[in-house]
Backbone as a chain_set.jsonl record, in Angstrom:
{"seq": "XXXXXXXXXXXXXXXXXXXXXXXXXXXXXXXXXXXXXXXXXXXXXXXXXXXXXXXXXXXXXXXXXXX", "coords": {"N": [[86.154, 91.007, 82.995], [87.785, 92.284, 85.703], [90.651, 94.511, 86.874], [92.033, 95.678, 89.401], [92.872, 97.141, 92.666], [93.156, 96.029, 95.363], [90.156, 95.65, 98.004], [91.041, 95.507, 101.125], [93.793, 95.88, 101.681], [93.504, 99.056, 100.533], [91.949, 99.783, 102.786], [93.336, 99.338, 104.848], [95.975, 101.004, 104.953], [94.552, 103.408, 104.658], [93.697, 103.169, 107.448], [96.45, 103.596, 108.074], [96.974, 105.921, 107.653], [95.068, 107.409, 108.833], [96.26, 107.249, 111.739], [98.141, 108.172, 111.471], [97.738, 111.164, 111.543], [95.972, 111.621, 113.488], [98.255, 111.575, 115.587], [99.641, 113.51, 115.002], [100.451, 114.36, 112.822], [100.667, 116.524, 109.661], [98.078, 116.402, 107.365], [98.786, 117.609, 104.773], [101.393, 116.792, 104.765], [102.157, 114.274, 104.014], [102.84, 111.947, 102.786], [101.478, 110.424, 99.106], [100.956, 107.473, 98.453], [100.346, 104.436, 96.282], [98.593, 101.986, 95.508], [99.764, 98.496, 96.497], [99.014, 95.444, 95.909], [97.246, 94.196, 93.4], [94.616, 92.561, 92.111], [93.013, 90.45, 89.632], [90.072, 89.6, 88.243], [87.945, 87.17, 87.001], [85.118, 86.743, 84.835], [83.581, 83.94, 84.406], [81.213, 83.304, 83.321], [80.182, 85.257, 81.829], [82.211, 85.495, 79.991], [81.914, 83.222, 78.412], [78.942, 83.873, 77.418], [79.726, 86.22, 75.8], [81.154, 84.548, 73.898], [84.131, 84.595, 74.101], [87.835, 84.111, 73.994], [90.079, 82.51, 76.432], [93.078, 82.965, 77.096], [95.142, 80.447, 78.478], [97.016, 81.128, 80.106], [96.427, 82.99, 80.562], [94.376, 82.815, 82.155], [95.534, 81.433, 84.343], [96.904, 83.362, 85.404], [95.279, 84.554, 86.878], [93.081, 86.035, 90.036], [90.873, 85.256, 90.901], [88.121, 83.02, 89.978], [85.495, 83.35, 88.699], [82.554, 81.372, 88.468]], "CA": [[87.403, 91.048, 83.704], [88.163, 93.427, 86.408], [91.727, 94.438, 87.413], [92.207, 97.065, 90.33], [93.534, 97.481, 93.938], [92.954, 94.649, 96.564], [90.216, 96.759, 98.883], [91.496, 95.362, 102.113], [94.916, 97.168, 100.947], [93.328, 100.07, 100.824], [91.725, 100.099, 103.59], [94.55, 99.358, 105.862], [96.668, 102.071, 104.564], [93.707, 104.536, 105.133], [94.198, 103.314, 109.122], [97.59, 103.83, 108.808], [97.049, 107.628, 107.401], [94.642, 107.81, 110.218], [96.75, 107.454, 112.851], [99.418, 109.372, 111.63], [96.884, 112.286, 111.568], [95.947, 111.45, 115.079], [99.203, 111.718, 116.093], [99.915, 114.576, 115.172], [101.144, 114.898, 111.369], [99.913, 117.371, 108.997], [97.497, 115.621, 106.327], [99.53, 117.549, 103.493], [102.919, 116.898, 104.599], [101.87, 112.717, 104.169], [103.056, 111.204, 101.425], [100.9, 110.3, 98.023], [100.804, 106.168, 98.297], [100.04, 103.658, 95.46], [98.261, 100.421, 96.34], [100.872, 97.646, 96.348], [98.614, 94.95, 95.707], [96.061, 94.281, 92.825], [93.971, 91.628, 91.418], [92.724, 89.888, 88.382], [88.992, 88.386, 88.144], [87.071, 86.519, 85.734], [83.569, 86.71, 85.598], [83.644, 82.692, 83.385], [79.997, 82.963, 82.826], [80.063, 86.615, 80.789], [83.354, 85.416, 78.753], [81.434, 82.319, 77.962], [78.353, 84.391, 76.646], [80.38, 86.957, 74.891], [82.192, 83.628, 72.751], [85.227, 85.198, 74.227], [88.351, 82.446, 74.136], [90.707, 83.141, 77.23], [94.701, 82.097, 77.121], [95.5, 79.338, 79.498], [98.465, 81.907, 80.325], [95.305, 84.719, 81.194], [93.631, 82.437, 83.129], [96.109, 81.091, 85.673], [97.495, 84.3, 86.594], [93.659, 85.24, 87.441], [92.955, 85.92, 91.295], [89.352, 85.066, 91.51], [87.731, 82.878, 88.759], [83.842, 83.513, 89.144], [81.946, 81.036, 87.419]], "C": [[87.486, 92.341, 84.493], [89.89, 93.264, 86.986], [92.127, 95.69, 88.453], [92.683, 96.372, 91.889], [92.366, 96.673, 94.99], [92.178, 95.581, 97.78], [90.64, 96.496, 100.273], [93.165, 96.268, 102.455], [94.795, 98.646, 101.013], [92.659, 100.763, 102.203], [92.212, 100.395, 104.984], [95.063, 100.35, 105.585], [95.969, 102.928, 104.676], [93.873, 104.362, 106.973], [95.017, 103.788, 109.088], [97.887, 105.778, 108.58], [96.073, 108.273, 108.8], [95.2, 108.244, 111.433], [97.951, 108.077, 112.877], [99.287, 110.683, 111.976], [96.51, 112.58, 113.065], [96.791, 111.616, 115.841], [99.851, 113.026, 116.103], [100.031, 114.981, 113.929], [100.399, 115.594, 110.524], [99.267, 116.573, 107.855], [98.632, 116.216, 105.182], [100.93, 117.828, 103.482], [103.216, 115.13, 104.158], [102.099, 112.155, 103.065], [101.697, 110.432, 100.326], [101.342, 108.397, 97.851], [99.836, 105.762, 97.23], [99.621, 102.534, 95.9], [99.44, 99.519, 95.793], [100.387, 96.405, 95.584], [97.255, 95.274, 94.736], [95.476, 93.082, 92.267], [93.026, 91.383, 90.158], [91.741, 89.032, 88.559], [88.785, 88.491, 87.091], [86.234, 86.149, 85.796], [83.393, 85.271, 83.84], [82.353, 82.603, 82.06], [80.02, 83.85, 81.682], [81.165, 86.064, 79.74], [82.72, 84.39, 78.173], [80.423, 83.002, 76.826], [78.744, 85.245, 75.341], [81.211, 85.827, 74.122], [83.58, 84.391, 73.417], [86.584, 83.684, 74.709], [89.559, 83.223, 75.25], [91.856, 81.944, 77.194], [94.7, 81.539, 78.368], [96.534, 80.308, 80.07], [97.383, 83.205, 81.47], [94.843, 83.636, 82.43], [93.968, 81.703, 84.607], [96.843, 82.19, 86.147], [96.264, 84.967, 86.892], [94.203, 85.047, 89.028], [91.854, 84.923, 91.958], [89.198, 84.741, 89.915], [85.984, 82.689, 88.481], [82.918, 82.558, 87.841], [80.161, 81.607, 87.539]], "O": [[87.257, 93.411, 83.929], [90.343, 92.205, 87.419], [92.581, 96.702, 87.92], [92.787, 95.159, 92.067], [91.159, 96.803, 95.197], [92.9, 96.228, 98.538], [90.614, 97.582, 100.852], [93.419, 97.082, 103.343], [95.684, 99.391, 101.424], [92.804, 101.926, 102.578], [91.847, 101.173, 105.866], [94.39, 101.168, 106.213], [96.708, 103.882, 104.92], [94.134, 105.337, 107.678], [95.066, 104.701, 109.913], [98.664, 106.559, 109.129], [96.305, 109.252, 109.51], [94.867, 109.235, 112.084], [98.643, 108.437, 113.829], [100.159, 111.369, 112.509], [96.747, 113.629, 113.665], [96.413, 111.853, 116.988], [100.477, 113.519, 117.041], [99.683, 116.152, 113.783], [99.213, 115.273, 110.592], [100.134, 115.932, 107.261], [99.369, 115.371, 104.675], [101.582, 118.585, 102.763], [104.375, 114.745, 104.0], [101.113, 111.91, 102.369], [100.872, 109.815, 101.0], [102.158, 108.166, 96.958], [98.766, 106.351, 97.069], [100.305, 101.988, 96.766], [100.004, 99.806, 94.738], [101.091, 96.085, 94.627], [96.423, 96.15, 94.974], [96.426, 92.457, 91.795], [92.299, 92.309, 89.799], [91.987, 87.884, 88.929], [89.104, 89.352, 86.27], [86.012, 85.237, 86.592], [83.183, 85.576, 82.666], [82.302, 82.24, 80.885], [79.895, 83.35, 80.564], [80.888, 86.255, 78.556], [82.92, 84.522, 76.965], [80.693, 82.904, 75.629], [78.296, 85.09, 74.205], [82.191, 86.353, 73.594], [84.047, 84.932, 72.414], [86.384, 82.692, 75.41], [89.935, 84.366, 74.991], [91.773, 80.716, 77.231], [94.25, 82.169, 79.325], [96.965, 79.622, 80.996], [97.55, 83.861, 82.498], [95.095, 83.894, 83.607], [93.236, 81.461, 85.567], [97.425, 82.09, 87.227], [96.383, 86.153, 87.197], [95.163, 84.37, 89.395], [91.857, 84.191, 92.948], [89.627, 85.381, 88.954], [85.533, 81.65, 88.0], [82.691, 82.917, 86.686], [79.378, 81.382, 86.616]]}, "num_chains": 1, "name": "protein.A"}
């Protein structure tokens, strides 16, 4: 299982610090942002090997279900 920050998310929000920088703004006057978005995979095959039993509850709020 992996759960972390959506990188398209981050990567946008690095443009948008870009061009604030470009514009003129001081890098450390720029506010300290949190990604907004994150996701939930499931790698099927590894939980299978590991005997691991996954809640019907875990597995539909997954993002990505990788068999």
């Amino acid at each position: 299982m992996s759960y972390g920050m959506v990188e398209t998310d981050v990567y946008r929000r690095a443009a948008a610090y870009r061009h604030k920088i470009l514009q003129g703004a001081m890098p450390g006057d720029l506010p300290i942002e949190q990604s907004r978005k994150f996701e939930l995979v499931i790698n099927m095959k590894t939980a299978k090997v590991l005997d691991l039993a996954l809640s019907p509850t875990i597995l539909a709020r997954a993002d990505e279900l990788i068999e």
